[in-house]
N, C-alpha and C positions, 0 to 999 in steps of 0.2 A: 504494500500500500504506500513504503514511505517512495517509494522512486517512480509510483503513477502521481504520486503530490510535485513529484520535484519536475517532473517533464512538463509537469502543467503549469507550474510556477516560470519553467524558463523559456515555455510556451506562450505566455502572456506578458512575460518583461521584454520577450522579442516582438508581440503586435504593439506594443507600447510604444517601445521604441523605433518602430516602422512605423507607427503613428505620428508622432515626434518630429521623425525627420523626412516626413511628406506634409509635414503642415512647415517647417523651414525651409523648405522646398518652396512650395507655396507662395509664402510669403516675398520672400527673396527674389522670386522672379516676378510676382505683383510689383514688388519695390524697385526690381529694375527697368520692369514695361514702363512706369505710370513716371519712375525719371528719364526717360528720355521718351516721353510723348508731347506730340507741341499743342497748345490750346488752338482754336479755331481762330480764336481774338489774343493777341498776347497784350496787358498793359503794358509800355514801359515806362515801367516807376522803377528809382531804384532809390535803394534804400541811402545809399552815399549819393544824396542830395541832400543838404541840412530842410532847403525847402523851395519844391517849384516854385519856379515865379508864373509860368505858364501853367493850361491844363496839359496834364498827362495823354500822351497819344493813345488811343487805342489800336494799334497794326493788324490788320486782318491778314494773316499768316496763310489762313486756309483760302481766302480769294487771292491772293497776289501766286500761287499757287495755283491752281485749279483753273481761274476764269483770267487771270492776267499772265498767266504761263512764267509767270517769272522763275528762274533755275537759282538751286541756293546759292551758288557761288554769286551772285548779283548782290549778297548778302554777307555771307559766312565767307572767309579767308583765312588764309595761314598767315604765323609771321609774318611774313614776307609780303603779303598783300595779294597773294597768288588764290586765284576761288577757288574754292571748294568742290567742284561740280560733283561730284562722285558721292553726296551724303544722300543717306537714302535714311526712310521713314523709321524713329529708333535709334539713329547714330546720338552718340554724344555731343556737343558742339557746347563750346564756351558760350557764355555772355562776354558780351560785347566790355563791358568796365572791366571782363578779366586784363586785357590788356591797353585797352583805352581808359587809363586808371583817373587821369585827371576829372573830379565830380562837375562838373558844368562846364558852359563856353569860354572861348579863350577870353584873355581882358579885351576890353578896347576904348578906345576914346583918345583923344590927344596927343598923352601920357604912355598909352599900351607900348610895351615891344613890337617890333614885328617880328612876326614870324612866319618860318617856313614854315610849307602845308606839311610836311612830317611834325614839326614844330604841335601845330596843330590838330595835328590828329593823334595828340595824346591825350586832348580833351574827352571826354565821351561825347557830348552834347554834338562838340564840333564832331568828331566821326560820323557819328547818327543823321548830322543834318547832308553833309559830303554824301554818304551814301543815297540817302532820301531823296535830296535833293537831284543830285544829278542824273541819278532811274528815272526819275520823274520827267525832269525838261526834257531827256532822251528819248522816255516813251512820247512826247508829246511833240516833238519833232518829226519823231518819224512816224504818227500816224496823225498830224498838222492837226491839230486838236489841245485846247489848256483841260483837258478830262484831269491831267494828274496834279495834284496841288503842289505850288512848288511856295505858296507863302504862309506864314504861321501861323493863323485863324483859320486854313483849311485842313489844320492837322492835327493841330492843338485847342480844346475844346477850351471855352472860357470857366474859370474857376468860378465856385459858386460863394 
């Protein structure tokens, strides 16, 4: 009787623990899909802004995509400034302050330095707008149309 107790005992510490390590299982790859899933709408707020002075853009990821065909490298880049073309749905991809660390626009007025556009593209805001901006008059060049906003009330909602 004592060794039909013990088989069943290490018969149930083994569904346990195949329990155990299918709900970590689980979990872990729930935790991996849902970090590298992109929203439809992404806000960009970040948190190293002490405080917009503008409203927050809302970027629709999933039209600029889908219905505006744009390809992620138009977007996402290496170091180097090289796109990305090759990310597909679930890759990893930095934020944008990973390496455009500076939290807002460059200075300016009178006073300001000048600066080179590398200079400048250590800002976030300034990267953000470089990019924005120039997809934008591009697309609206080439199909002879102001459809893409290229000024800052058509992107940036008014604060309430």
């Amino acid at each position: 009787m004592k060794k039909g107790g013990k088989e069943s005992m290490n018969h149930r510490t083994l569904l346990r623990l195949a329990a155990i390590i299918g709900i970590v299982t689980l979990v872990s790859a729930v935790g991996i899909y849902a970090g590298t899933t992109v929203p439809d709408v992404i806000k960009l707020d970040n948190k190293a802004y002490a405080k917009h002075k503008k409203g927050i853009v809302q970027f629709t990821h999933k039209k600029h995509v889908e219905e505006y065909k744009a390809g992620c490298g138009e977007c996402h880049h290496d170091e180097n400034g090289k796109p990305l073309d090759n990310l597909k749905a679930g890759d990893n991809v930095q934020s944008c302050i990973e390496c455009h660390q500076k939290p807002s626009e460059r200075p300016k007025g009178k006073s300001a330095p000048k600066l080179s556009k590398e200079e400048r593209l250590a800002y976030h805001a300034e990267a953000l707008h470089y990019n924005c901006k120039d997809c934008h008059k591009a697309y609206n060049k080439k199909n002879d149309t102001k459809a893409a906003p290229t000024t800052c009330s058509k992107c940036h909602p008014k604060n309430k």
